[in-house]
FIKOL-897659 format. One line per 4 residues: number of its first residue (from 1); for each residue x, y negated, z of N, C-alpha, C. Coordinates in nm, 3 decimals. Layout:
residues N
NUM) X,Y,Z,X,Y,Z,X,Y,Z  ...
END
This chain:
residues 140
1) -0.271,-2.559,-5.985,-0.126,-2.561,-6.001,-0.061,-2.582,-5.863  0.046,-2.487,-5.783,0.114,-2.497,-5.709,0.229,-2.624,-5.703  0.265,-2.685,-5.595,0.314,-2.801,-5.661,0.397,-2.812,-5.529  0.523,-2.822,-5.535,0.656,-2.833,-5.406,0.675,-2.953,-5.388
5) 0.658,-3.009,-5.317,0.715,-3.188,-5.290,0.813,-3.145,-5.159  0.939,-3.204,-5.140,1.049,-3.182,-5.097,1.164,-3.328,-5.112  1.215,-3.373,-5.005,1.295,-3.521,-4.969,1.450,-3.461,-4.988  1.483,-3.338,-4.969,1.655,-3.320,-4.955,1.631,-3.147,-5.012
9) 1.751,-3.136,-5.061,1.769,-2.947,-5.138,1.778,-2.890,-5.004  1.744,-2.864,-4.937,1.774,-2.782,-4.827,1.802,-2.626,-4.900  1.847,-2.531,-4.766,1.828,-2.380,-4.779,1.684,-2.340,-4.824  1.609,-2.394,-4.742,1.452,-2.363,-4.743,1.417,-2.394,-4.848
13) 1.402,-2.506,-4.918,1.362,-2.589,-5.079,1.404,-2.499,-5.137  1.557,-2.411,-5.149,1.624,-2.338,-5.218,1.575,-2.193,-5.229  1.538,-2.144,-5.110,1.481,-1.975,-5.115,1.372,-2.003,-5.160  1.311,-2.115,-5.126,1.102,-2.105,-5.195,1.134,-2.149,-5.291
17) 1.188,-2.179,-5.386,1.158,-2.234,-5.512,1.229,-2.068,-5.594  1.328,-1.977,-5.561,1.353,-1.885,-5.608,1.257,-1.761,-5.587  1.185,-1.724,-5.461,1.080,-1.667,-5.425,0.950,-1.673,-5.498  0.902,-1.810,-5.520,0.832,-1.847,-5.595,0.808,-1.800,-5.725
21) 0.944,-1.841,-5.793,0.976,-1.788,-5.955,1.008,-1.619,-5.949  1.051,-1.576,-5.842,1.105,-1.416,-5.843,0.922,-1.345,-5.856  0.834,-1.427,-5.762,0.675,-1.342,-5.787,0.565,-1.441,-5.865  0.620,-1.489,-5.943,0.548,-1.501,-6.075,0.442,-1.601,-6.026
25) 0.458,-1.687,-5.917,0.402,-1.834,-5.939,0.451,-1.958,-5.952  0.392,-2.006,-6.095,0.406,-2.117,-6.135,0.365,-2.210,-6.090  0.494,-2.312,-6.052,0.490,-2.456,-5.977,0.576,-2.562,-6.015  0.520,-2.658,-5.971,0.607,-2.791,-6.042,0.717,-2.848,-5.840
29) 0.834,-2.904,-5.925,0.856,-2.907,-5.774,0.885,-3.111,-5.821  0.906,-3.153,-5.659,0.872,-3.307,-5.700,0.994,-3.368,-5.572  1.076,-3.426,-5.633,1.151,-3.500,-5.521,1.115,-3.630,-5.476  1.047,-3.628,-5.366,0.974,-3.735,-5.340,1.080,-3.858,-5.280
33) 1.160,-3.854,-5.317,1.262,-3.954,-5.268,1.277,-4.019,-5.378  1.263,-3.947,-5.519,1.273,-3.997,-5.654,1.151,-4.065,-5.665  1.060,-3.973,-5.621,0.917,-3.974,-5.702,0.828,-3.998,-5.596  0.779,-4.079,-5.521,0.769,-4.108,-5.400,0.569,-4.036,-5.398
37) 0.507,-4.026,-5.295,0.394,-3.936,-5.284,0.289,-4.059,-5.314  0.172,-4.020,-5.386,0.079,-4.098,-5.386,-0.024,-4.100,-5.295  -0.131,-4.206,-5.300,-0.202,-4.224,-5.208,-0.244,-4.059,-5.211  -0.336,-4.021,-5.325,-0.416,-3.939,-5.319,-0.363,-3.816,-5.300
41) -0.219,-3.769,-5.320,-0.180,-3.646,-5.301,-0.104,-3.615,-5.143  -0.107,-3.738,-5.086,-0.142,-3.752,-4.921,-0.215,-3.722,-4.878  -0.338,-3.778,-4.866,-0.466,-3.745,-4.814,-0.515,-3.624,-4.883  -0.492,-3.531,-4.962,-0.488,-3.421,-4.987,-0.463,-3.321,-4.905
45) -0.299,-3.378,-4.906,-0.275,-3.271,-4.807,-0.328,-3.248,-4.644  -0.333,-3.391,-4.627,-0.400,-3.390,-4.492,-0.500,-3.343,-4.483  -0.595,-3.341,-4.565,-0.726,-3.235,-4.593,-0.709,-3.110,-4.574  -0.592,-3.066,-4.596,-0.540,-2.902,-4.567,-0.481,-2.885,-4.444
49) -0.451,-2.957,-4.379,-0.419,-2.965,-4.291,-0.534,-2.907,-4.160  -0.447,-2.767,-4.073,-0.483,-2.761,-3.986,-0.510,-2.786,-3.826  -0.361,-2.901,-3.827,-0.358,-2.965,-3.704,-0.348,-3.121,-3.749  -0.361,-3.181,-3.844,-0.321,-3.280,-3.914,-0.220,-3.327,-3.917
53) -0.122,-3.431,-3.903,0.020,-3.482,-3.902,0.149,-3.384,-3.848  0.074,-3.307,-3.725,0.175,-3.240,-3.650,0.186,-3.093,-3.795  0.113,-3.059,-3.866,0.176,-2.976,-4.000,0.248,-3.034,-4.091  0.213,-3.157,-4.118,0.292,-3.216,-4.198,0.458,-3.297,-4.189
57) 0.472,-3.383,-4.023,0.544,-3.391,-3.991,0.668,-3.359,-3.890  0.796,-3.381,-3.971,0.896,-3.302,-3.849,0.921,-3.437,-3.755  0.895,-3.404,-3.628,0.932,-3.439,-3.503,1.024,-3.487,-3.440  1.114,-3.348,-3.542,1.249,-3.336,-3.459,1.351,-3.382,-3.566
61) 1.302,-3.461,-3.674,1.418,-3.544,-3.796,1.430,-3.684,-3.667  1.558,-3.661,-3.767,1.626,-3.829,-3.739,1.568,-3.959,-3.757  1.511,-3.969,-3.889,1.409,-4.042,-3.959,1.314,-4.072,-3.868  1.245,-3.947,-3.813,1.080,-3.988,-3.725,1.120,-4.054,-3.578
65) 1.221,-4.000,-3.505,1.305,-4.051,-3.384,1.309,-4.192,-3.414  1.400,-4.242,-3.523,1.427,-4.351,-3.601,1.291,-4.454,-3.581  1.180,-4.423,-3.578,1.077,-4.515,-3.634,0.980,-4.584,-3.484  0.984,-4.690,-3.526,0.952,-4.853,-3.458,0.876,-4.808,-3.369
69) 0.746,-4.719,-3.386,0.618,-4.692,-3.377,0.571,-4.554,-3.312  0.466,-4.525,-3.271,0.458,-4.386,-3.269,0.318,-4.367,-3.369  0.319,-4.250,-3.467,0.255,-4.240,-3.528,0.100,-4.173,-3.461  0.088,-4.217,-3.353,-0.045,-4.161,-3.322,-0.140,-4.264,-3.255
73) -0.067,-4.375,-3.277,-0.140,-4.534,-3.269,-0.119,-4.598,-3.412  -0.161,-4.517,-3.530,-0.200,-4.557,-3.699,-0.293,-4.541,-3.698  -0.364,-4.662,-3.782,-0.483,-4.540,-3.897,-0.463,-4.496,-4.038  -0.537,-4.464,-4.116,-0.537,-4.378,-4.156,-0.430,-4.441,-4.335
77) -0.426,-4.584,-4.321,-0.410,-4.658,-4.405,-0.230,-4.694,-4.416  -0.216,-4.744,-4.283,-0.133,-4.745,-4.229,-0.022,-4.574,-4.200  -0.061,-4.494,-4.148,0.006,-4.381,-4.171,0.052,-4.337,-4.348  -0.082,-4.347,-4.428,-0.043,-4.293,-4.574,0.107,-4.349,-4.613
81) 0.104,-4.552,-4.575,0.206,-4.580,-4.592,0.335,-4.554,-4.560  0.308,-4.535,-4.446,0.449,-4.500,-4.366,0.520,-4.379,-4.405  0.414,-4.271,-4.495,0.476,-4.121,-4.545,0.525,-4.146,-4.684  0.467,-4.284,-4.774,0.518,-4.305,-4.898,0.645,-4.389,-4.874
85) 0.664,-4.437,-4.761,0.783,-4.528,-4.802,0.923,-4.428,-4.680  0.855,-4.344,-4.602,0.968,-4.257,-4.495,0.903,-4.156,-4.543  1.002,-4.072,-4.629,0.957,-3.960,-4.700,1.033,-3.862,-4.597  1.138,-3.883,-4.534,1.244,-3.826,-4.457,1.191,-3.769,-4.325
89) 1.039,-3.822,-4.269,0.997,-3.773,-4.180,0.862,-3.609,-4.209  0.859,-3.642,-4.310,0.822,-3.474,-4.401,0.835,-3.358,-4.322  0.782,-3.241,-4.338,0.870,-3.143,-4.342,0.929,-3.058,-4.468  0.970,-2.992,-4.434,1.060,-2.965,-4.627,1.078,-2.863,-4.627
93) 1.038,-2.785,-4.733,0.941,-2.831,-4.873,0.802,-2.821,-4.804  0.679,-2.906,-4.903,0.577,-2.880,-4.854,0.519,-2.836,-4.952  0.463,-2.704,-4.967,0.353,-2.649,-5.101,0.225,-2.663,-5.101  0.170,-2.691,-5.171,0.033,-2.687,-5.214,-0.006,-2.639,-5.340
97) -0.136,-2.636,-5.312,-0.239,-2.620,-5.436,-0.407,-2.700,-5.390  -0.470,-2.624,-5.472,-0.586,-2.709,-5.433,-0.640,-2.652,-5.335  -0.603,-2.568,-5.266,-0.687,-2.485,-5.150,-0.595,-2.481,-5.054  -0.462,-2.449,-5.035,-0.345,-2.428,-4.936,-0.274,-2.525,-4.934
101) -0.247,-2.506,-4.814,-0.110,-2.570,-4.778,0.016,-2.508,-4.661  0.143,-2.504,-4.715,0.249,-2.412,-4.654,0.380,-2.518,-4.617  0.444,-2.506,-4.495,0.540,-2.615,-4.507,0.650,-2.530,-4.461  0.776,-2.540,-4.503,0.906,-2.514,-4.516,0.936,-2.354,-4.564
105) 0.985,-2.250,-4.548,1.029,-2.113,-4.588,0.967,-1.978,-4.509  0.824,-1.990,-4.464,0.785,-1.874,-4.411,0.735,-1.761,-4.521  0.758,-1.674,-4.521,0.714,-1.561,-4.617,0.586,-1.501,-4.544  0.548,-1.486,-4.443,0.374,-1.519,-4.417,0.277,-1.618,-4.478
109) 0.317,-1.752,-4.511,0.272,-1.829,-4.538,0.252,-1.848,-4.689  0.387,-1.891,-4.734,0.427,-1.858,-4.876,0.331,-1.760,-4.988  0.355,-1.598,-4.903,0.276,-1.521,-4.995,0.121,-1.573,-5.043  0.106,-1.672,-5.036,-0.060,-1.679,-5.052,-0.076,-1.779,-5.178
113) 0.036,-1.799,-5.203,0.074,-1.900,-5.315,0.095,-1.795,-5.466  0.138,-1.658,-5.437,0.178,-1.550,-5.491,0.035,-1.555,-5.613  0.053,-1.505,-5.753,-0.093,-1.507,-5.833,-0.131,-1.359,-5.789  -0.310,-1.347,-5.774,-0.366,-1.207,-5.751,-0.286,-1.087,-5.836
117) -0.268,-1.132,-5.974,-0.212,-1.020,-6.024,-0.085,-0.981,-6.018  0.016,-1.044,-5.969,0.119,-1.069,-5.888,0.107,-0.913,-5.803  0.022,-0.952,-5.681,0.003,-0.899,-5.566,-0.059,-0.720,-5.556  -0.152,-0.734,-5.708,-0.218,-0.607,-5.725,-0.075,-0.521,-5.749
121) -0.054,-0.571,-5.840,0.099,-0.463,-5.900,0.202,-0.451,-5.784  0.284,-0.551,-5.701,0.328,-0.474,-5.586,0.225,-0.433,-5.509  0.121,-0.446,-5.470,0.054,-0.324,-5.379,0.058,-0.202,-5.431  -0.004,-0.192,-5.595,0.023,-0.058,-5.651,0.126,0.047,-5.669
125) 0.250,-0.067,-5.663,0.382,0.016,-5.659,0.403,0.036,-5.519  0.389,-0.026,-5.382,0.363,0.046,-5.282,0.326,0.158,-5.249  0.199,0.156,-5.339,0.113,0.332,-5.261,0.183,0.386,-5.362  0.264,0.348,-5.480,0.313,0.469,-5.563,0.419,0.552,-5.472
129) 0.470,0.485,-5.408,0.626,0.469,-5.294,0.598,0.573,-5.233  0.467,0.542,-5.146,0.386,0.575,-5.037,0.328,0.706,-5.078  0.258,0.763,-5.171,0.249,0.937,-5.225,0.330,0.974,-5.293  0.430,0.902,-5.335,0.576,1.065,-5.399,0.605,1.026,-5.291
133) 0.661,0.965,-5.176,0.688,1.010,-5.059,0.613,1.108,-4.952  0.477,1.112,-4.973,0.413,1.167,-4.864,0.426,1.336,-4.994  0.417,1.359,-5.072,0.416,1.447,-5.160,0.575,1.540,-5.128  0.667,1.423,-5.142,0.765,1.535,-5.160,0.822,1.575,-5.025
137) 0.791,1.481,-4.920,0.742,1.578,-4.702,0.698,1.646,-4.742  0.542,1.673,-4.799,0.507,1.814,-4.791,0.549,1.900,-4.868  0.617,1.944,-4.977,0.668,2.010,-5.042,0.810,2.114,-4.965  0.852,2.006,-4.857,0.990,2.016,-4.761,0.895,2.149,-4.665
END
């Protein structure tokens, strides 16, 4: 299950959650300001994580500027906390599943969240595009 955790409605929260539903993957979305992140769906994500914190967190919020500390003198115990109780230093939205992870509105990224059968049918209507077009050039 695809699953959006997100701190504020942004633009971005707003196009991926319509993108999402426009290509037919089903996701739960989670306002973590309401619903604050658990241990385990932290360290999850950090598991997906390809640079670790620097994917997950924005830099350049007010919130992270804001904070006492620099997060690269934590461990690992200490950081979880600091993302359940400063949800604001996030980036937004963040998607997952059990294999990916995508953070804020890239449509490179995004598409991979898309279901296979989703993806077969616009490819197929592509090449449909793609030979009555190349068909009716040569006919010209």
């Amino acid at each position: 299950m695809i699953k959006m955790f997100y701190h504020t409605k942004t633009t971005a929260v707003t196009k991926a959650m319509k993108w999402l539903k426009s290509h037919g993957a089903a996701f739960e979305g989670q306002d973590i300001k309401k619903q604050p992140l658990d241990r385990e769906t932290i360290l999850h994500m950090l598991s997906l994580t390809e640079e670790g914190t620097d994917d997950l967190i924005s830099k350049r919020s007010k919130a992270y500027k804001n904070l006492p500390e620099s997060i690269d003198n934590m461990g690992l115990n200490e950081l979880v906390d600091l993302l359940q109780t400063n949800p604001n230093i996030l980036k937004n939205p963040i998607i997952v599943d059990d294999h990916k992870l995508a953070t804020g509105f890239d449509l490179e990224t995004i598409r991979e969240f898309v279901p296979a059968e989703y993806r077969k049918k616009e490819l197929a209507g592509f090449f449909k595009i793609l030979n009555g077009s190349s068909k009716e050039a040569n006919a010209m």
